[in-house]
C-alpha positions as CSV (number, residue, x, y, z in Angstrom):
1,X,-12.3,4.1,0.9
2,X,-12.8,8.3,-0.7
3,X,-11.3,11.0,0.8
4,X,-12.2,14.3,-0.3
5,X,-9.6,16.7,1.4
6,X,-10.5,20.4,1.1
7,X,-6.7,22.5,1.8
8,X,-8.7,25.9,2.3
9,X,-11.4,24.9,4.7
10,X,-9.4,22.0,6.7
11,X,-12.3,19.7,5.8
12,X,-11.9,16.1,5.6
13,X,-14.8,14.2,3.8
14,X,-14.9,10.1,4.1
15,X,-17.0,8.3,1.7
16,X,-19.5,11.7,2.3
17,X,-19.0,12.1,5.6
18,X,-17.2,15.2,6.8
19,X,-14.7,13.9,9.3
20,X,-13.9,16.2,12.5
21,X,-9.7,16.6,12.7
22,X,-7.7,18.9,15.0
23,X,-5.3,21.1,12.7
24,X,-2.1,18.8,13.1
25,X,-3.9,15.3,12.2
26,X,-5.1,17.6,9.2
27,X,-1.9,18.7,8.4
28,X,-0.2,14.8,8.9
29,X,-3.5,13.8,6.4
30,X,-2.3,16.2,4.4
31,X,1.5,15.7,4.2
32,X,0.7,12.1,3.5
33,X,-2.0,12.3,1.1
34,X,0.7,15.1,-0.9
35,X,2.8,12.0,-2.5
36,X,0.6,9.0,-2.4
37,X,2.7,6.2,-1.9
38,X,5.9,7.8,-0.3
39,X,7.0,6.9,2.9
40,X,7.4,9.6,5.3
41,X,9.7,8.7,8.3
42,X,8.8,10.2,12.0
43,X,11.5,13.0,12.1
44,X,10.0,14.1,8.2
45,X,6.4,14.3,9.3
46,X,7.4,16.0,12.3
47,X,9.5,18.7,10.9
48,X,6.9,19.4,8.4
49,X,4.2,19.7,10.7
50,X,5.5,21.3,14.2
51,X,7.9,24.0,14.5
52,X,11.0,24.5,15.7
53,X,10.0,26.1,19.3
54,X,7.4,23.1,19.6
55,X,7.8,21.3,23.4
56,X,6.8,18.3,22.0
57,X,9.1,15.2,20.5
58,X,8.8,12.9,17.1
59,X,6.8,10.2,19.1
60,X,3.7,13.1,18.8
61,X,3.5,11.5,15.3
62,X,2.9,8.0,16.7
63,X,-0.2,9.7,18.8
64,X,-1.4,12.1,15.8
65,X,-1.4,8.6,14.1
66,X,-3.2,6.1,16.3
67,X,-5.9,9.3,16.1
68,X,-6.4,9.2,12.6
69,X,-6.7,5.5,12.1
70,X,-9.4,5.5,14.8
71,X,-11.1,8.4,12.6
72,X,-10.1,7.6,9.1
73,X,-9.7,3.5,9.6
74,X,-6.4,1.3,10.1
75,X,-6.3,0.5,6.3
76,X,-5.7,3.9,5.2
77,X,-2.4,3.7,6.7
78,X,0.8,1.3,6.2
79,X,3.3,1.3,8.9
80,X,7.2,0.9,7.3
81,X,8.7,-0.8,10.6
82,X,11.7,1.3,11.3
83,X,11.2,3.6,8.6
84,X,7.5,5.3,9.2
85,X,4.3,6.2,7.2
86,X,2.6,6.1,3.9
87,X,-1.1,6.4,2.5
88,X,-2.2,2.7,1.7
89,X,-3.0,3.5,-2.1
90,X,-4.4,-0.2,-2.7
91,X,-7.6,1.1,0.1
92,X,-7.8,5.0,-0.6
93,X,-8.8,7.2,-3.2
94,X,-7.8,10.8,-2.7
95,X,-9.3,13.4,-3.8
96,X,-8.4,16.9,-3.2
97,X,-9.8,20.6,-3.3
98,X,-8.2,23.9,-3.2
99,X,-4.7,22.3,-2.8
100,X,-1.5,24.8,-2.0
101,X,2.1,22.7,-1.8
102,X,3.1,22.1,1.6
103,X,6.0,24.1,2.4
């Protein structure tokens, strides 16, 4: 499966297709897609991505998750049971635009 992920305009192209996400399943795409291959646990993706004064809790990121696979497709995702996310680099090729390092 492509992805072309443009940082500046929060656009997420699949195979063509420019794919509709809400800023924080951007920004978990993102964070993901930033070390192909890494596994990102719960608490890392959700320090990353909501702030300090958010009301929410880590299990957002299992939501945020199940959201994207529905857009993106289950494949692009691998589950580390116990341990959390990565980017399925055996199904995706990534390509991005206008990237800035996540901070």
């Amino acid at each position: 499966m492509k992805f072309t992920i443009d940082r500046e305009q929060y656009i997420v192209n699949k195979e063509g297709l420019e794919i509709d996400l809400p800023r924080k399943e951007f920004e978990m795409f993102w964070l993901l897609c930033s070390a192909p291959g890494k596994v990102f646990s719960r608490k890392q993706i959700f320090e990353k991505i909501w702030t300090k004064k958010s009301l929410s809790n880590e299990r957002t990121v299992d939501v945020h998750l199940v959201n994207l696979r529905k857009k993106l497709g289950d494949q692009v995702f691998t589950t580390i049971r116990g341990v959390g996310y990565k980017i399925n680099l055996g199904m995706t090729e990534i390509t991005v635009l206008n990237a800035k390092a996540i901070q």
